[in-house]
C-alpha positions as YAML, in Angstrom:
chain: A
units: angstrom
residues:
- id: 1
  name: UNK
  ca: [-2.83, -17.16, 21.14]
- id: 2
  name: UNK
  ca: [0.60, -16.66, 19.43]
- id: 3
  name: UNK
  ca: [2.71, -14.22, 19.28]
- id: 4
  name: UNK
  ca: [3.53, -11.97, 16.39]
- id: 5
  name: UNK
  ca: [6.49, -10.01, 15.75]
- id: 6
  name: UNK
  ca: [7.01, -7.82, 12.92]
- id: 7
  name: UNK
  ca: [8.92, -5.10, 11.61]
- id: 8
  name: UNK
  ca: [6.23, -2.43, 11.26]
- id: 9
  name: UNK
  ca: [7.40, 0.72, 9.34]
- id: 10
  name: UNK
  ca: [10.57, 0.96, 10.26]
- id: 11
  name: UNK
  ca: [10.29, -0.46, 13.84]
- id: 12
  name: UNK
  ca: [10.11, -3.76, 15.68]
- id: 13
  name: UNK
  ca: [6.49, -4.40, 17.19]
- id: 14
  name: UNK
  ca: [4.98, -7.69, 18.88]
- id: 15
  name: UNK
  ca: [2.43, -8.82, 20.15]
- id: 16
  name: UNK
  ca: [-0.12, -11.63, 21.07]
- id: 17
  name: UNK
  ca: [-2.89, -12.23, 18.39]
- id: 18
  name: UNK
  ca: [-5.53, -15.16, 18.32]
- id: 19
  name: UNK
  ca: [-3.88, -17.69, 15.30]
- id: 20
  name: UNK
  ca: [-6.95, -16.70, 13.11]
- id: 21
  name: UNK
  ca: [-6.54, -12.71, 13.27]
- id: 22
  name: UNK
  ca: [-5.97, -10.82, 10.45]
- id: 23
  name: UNK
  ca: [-2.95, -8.80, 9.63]
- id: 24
  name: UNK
  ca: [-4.94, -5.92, 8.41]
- id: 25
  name: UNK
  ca: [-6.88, -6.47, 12.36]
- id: 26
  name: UNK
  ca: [-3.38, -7.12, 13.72]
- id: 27
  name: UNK
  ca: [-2.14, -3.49, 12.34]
- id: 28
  name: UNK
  ca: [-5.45, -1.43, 13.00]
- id: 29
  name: UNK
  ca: [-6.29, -3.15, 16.34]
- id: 30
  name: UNK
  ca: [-3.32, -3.68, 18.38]
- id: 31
  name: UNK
  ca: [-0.59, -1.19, 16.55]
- id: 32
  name: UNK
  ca: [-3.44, 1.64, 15.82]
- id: 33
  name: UNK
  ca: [-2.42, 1.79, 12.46]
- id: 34
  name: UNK
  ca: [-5.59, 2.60, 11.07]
- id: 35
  name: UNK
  ca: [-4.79, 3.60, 7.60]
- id: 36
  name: UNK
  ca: [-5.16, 0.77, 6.33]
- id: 37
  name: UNK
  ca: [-8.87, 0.08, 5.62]
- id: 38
  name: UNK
  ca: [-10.70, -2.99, 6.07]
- id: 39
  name: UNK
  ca: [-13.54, -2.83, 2.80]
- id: 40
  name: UNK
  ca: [-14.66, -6.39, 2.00]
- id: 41
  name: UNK
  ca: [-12.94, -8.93, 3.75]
- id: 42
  name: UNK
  ca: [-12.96, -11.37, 0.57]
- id: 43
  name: UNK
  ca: [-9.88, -9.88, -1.00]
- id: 44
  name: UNK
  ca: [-11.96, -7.95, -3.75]
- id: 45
  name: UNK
  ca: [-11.36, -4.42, -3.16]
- id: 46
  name: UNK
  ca: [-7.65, -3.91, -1.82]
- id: 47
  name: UNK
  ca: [-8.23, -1.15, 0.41]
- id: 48
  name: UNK
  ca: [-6.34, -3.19, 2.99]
- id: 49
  name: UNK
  ca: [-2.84, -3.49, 0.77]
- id: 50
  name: UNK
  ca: [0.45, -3.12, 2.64]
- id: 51
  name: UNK
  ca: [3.76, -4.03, 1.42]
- id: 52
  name: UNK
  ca: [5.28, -7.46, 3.22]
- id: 53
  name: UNK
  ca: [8.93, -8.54, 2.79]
- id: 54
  name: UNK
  ca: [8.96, -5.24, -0.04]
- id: 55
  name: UNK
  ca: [5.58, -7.05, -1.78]
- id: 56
  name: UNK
  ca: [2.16, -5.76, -2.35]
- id: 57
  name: UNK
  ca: [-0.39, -7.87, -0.33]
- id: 58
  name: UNK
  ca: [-4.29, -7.69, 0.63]
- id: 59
  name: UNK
  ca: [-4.10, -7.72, 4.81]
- id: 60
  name: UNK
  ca: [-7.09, -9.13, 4.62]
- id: 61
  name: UNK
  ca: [-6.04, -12.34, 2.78]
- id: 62
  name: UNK
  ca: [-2.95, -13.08, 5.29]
- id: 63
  name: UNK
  ca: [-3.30, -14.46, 8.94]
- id: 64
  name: UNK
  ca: [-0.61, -12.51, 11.28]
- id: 65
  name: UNK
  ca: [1.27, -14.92, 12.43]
- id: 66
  name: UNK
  ca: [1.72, -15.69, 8.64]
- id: 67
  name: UNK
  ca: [3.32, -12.37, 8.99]
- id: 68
  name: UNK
  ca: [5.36, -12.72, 11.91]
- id: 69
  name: UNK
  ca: [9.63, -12.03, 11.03]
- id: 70
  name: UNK
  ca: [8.54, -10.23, 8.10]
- id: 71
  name: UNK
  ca: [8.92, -6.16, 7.39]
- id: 72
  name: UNK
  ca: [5.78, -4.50, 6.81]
- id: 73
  name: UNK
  ca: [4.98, -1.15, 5.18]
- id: 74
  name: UNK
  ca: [1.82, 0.49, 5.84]
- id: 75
  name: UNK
  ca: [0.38, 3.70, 4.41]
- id: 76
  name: UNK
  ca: [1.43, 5.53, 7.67]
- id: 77
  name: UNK
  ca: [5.30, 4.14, 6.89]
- id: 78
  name: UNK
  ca: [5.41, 5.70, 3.28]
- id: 79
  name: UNK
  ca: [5.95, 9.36, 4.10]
- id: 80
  name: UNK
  ca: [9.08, 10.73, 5.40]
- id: 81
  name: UNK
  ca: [8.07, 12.72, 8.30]
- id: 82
  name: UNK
  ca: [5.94, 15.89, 6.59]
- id: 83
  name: UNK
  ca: [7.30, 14.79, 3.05]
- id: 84
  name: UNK
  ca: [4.76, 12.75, 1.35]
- id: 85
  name: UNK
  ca: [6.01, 9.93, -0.72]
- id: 86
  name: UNK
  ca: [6.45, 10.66, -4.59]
- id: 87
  name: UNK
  ca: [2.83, 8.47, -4.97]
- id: 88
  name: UNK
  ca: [1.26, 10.65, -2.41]
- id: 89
  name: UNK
  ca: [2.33, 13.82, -2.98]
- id: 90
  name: UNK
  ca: [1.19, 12.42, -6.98]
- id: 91
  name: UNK
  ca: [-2.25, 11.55, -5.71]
- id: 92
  name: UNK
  ca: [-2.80, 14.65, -4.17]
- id: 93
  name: UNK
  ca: [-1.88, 16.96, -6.69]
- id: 94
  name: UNK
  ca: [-3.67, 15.24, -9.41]
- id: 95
  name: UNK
  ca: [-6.65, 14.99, -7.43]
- id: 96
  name: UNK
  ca: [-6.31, 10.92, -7.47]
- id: 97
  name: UNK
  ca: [-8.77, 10.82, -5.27]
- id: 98
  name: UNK
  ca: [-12.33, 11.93, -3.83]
- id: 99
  name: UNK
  ca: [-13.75, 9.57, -0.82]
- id: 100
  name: UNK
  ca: [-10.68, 8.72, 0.47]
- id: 101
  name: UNK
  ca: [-11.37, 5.50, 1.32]
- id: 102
  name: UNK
  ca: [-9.56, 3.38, -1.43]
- id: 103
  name: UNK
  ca: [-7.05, 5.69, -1.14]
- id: 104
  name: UNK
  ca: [-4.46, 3.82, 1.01]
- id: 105
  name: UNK
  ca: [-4.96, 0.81, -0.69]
- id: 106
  name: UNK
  ca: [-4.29, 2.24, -4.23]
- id: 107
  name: UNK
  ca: [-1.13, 4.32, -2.83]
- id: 108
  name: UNK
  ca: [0.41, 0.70, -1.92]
- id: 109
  name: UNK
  ca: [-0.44, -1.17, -4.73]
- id: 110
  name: UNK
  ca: [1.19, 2.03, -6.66]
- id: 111
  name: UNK
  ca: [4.20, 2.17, -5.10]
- id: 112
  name: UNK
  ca: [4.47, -1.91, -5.43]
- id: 113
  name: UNK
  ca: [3.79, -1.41, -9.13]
- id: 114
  name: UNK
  ca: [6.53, 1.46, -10.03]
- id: 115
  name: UNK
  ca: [8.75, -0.76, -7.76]
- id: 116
  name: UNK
  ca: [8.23, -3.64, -10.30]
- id: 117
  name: UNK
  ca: [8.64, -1.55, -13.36]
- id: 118
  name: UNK
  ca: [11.07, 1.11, -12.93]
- id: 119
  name: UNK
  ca: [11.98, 1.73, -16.75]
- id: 120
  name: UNK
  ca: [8.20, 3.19, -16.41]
- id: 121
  name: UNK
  ca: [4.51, 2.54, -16.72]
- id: 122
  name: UNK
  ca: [2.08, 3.19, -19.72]
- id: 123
  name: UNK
  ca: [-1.92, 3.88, -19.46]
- id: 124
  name: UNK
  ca: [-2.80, 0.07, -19.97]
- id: 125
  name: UNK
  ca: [-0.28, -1.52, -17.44]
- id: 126
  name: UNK
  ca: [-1.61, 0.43, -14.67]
- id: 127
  name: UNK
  ca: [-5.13, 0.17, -15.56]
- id: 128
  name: UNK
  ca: [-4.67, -3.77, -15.35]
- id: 129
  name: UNK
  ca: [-2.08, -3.98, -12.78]
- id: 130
  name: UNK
  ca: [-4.71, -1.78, -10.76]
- id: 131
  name: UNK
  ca: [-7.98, -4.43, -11.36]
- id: 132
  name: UNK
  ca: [-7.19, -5.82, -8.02]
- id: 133
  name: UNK
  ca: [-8.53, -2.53, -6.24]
- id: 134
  name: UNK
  ca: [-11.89, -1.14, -6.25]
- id: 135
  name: UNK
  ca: [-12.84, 2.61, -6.08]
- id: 136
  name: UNK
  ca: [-16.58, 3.10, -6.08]
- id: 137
  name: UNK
  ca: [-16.28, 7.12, -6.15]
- id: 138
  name: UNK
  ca: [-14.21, 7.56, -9.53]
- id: 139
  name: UNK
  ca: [-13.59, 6.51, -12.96]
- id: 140
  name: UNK
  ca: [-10.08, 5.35, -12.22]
- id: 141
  name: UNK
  ca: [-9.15, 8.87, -14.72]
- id: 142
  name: UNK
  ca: [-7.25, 10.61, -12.05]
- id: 143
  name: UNK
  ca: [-5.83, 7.48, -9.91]
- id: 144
  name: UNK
  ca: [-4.29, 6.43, -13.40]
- id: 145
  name: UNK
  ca: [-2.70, 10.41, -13.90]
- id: 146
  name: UNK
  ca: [-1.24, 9.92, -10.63]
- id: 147
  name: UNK
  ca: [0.05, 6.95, -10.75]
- id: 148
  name: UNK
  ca: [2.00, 7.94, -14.32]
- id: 149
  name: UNK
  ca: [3.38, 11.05, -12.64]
- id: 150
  name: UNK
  ca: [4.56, 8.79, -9.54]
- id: 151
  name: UNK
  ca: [6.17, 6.79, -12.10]
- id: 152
  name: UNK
  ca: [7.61, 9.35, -14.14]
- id: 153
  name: UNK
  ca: [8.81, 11.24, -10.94]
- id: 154
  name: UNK
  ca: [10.47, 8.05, -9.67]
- id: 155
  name: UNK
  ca: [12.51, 6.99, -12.76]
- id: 156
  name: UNK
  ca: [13.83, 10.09, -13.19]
- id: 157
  name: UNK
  ca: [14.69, 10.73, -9.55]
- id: 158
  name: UNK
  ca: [16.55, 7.31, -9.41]
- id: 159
  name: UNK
  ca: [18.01, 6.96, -12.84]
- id: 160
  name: UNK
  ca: [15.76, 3.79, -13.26]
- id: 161
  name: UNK
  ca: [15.84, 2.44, -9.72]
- id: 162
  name: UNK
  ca: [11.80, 3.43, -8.01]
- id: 163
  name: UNK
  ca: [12.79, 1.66, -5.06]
- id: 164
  name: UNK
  ca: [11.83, 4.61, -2.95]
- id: 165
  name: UNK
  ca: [10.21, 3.79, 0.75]
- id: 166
  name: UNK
  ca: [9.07, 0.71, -0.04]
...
């Protein structure tokens, strides 16, 4: 066992973890953070993104004690109390999703992406930057729509400087 401490959304959490667990088991099973989703365990599908150290990473490609004195973001870390973050409150009201199950993982991955390219995003940069996650209930259509609002919403709202909540 070894122990793992982490800045988890915003606040300092440890705790003991077998040296071959998980992050995305660390989160879910001893902090209860259960948004994000475990989906393949290969590092395929990226419902299991979080942010680490302000970068987009598959959970379920990083041991937790790989983790340990980093900041993480999870899903649960990008709202600010009942104001969803510009890439939620983008999924939701361009209907960016249906399941829900990707959902978390696509958010992240977003928000990583806008970080990256805060002059803005076009159609075919998000449709490749996005080939890392898998949705198996949509054509991508309305996860790409949100994802250009997001953008769009968070260049203008920082004069070219997305680095919101992540």
């Amino acid at each position: 066992m070894s122990d793992v401490s982490l800045m988890v959304n915003g606040k300092r959490v440890s705790g003991a973890a077998e040296d071959r667990t998980l992050l995305v088991h660390f989160l879910r099973e001893n902090l209860g953070l259960t948004g994000t989703h475990v989906g393949c365990d290969t590092s395929q599908c990226g419902a299991c993104v979080v942010h680490v150290d302000g970068k987009a990473v598959k959970s379920c490609s990083m041991l937790a004690v790989q983790a340990s004195g980093s900041t993480v973001v999870t899903i649960e870390g990008l709202a600010n109390g009942a104001d969803l973050h510009p890439v939620q409150a983008a999924f939701k009201e361009h209907h960016g999703l249906q399941c829900g199950f990707c959902t978390p993982g696509m958010i992240m991955t977003a928000t990583d992406m806008i970080n990256r390219h805060p002059e803005g995003l076009d159609e075919a940069t998000v449709r490749t930057e996005l080939e890392g996650n898998i949705c198996r209930c949509t054509g991508y259509h309305n996860i790409v729509k949100a994802i250009l609002a997001a953008s769009k919403t968070m260049s203008k709202g920082s004069k070219g400087k997305a680095k919101q909540a992540a």
